[in-house]
DRENPA-3360 file (N, C-alpha, C; in nm, 2 decimals, always signed):
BEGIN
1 = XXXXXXXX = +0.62/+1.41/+1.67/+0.74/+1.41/+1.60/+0.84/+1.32/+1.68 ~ +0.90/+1.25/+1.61/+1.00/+1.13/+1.67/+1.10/+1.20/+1.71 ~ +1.18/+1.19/+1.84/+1.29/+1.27/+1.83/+1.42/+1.22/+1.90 ~ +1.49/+1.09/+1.84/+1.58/+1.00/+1.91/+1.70/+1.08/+1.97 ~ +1.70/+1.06/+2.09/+1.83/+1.11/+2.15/+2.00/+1.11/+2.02 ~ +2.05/+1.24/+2.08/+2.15/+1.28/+1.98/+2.29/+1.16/+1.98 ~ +2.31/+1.13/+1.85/+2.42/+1.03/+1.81/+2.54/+1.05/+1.83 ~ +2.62/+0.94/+1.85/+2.78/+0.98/+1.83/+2.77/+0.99/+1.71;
9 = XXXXXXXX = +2.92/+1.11/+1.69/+2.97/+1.07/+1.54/+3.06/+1.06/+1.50 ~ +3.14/+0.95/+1.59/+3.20/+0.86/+1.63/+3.22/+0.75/+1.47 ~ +3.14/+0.67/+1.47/+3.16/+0.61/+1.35/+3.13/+0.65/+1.24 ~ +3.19/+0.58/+1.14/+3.10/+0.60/+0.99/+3.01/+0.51/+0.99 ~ +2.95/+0.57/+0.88/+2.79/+0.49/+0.84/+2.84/+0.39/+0.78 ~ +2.76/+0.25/+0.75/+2.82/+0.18/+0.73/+2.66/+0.09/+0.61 ~ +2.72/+0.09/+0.46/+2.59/+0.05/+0.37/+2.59/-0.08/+0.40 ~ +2.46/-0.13/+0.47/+2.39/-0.29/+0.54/+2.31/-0.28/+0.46;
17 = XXXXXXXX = +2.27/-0.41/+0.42/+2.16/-0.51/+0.35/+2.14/-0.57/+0.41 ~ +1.97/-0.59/+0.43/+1.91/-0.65/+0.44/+1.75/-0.71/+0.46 ~ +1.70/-0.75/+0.53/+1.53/-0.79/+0.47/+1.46/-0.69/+0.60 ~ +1.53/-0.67/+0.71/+1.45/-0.62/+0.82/+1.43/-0.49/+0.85 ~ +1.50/-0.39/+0.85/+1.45/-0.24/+0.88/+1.44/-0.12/+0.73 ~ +1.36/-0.04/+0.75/+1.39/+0.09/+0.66/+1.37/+0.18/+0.77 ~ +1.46/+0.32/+0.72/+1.46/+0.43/+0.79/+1.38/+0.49/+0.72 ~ +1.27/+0.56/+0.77/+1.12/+0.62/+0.70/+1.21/+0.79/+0.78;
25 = XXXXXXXX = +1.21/+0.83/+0.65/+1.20/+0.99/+0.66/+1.10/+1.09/+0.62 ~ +0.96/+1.09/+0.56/+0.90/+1.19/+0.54/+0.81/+1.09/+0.42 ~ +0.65/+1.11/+0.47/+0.56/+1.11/+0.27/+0.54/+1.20/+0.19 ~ +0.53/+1.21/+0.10/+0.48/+1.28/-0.01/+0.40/+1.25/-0.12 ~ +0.36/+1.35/-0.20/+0.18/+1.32/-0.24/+0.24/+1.26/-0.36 ~ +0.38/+1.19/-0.44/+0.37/+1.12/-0.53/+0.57/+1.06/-0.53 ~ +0.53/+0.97/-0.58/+0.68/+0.89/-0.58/+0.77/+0.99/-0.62 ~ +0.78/+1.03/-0.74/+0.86/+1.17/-0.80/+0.90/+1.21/-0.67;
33 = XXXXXXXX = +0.83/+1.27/-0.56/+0.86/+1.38/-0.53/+0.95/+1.33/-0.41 ~ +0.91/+1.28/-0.43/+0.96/+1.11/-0.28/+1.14/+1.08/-0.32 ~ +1.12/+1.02/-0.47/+1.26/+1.04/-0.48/+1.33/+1.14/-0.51 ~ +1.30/+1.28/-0.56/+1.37/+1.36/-0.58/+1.39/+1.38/-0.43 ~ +1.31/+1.39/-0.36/+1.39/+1.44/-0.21/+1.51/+1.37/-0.11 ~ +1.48/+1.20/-0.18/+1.60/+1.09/-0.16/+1.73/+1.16/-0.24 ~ +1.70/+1.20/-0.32/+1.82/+1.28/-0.41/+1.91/+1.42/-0.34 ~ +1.78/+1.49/-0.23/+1.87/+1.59/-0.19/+1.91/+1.53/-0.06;
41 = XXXXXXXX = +1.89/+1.46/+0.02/+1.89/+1.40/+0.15/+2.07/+1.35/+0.13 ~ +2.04/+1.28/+0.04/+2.13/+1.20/-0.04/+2.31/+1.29/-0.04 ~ +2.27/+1.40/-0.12/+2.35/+1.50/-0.14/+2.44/+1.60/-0.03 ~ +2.29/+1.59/+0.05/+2.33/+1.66/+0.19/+2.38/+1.59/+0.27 ~ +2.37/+1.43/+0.31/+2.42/+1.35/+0.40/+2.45/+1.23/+0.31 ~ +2.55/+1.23/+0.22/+2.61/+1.12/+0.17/+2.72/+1.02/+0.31 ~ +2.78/+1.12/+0.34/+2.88/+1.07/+0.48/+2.79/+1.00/+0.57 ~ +2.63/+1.00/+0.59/+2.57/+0.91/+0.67/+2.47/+0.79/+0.56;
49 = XXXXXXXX = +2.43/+0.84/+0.48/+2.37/+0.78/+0.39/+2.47/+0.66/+0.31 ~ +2.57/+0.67/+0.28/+2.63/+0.62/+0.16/+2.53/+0.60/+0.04 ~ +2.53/+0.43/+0.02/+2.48/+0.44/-0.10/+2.33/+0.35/-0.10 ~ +2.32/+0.36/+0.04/+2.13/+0.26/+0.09/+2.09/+0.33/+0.00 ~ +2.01/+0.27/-0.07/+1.88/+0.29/-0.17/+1.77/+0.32/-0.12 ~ +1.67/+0.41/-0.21/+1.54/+0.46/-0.15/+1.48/+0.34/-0.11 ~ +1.35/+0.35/-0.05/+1.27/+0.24/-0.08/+1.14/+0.32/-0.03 ~ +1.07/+0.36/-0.16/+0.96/+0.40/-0.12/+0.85/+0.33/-0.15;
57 = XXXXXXXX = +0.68/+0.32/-0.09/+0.62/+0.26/-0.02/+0.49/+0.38/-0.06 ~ +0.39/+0.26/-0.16/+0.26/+0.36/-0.15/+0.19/+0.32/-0.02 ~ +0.11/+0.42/+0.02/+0.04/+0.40/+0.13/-0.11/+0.50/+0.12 ~ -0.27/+0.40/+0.11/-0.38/+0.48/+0.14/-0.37/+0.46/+0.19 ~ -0.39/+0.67/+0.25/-0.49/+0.71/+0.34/-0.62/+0.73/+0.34 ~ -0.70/+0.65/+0.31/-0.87/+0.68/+0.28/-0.87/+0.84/+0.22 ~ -0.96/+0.91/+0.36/-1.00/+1.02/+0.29/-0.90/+1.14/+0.26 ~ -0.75/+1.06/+0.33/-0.65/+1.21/+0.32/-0.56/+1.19/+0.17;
65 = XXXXXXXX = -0.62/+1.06/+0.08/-0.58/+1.03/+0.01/-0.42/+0.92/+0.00 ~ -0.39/+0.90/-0.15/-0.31/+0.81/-0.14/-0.11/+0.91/-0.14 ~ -0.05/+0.83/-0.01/+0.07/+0.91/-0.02/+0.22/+0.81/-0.03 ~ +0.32/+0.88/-0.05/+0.47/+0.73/-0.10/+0.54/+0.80/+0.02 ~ +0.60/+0.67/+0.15/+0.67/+0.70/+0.24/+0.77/+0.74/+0.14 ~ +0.88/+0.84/+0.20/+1.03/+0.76/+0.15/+1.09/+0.70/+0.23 ~ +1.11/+0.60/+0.22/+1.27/+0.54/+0.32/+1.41/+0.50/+0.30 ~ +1.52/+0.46/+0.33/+1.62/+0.40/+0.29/+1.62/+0.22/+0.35;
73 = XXXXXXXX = +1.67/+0.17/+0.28/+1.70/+0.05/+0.32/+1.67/-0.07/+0.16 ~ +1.67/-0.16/+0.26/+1.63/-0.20/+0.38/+1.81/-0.20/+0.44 ~ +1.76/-0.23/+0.61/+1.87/-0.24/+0.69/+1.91/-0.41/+0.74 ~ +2.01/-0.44/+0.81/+1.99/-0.57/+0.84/+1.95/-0.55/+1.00 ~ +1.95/-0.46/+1.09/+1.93/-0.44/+1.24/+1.81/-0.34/+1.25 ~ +1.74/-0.36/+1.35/+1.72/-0.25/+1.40/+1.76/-0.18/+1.45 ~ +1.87/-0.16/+1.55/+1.96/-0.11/+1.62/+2.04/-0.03/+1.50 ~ +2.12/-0.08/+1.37/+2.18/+0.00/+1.23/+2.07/+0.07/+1.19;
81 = XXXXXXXX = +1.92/+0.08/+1.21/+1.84/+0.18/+1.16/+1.82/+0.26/+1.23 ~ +1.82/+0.25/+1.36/+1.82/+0.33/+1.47/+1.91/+0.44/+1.50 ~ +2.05/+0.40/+1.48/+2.15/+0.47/+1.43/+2.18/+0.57/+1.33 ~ +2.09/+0.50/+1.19/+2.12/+0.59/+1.12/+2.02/+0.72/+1.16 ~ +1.90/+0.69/+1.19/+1.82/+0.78/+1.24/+1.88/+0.87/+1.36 ~ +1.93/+0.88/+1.41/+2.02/+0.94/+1.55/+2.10/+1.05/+1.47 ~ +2.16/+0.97/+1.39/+2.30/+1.01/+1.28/+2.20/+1.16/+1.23 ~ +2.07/+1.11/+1.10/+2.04/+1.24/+1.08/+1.97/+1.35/+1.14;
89 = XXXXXXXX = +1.91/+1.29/+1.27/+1.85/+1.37/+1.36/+1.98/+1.48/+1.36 ~ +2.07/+1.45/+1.42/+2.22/+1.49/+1.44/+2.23/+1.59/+1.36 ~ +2.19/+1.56/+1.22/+2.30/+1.64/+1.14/+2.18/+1.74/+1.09 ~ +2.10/+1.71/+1.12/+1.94/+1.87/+1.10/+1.78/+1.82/+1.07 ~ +1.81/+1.68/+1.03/+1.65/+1.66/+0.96/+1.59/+1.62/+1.11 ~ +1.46/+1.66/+1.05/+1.36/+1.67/+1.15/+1.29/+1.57/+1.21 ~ +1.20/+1.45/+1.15/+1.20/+1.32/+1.14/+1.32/+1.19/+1.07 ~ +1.24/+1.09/+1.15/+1.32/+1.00/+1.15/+1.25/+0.88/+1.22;
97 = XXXXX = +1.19/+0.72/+1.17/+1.14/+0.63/+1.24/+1.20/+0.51/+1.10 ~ +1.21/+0.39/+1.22/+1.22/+0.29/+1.16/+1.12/+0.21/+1.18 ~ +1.10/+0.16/+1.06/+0.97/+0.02/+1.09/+1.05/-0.07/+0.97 ~ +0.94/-0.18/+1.02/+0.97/-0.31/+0.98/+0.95/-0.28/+0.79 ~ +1.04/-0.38/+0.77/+1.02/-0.38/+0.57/+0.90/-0.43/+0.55;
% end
């Protein structure tokens, strides 16, 4: 489990565009369920989220089968995805990684 040292919260989140980071929070065994949970993430941390858009991502697993990251973004930094991942660590969720778009 990823577990970035705790954030200031200090600033506001701030909605970036762009081609280079997503903040990957959790897969699930079908898009639906992927974005309905960007819906409650959403809900629960609007104040860090604003209004980054899902971006979810099919991904086979051979024999564990086929699953859809969810993520937000994309970001323009790695360092702004980093952040925001700190941010939700912060505020309760449990995972949190960035990778490349």
């Amino acid at each position: 489990s990823f577990s970035p040292p705790p954030a200031s919260q200090n600033q506001p989140a701030r909605s970036t565009t762009g081609s280079g980071y997503v903040v990957q929070l959790a897969a699930y065994r079908s898009e639906q369920e992927a974005l309905g949970q960007y819906q409650q993430l959403r809900s629960r941390h609007r104040n860090i989220i604003g209004d980054l858009p899902p971006a979810v991502q099919q991904t086979n697993l051979g024999a564990s089968g086929t699953f859809y990251r969810l993520g937000m973004g994309p970001m323009q930094s790695k360092r702004a995805a980093t952040e925001m991942c700190n941010k939700l660590i912060a505020a309760g969720e449990r995972d949190c990684l960035v990778r490349r778009r």
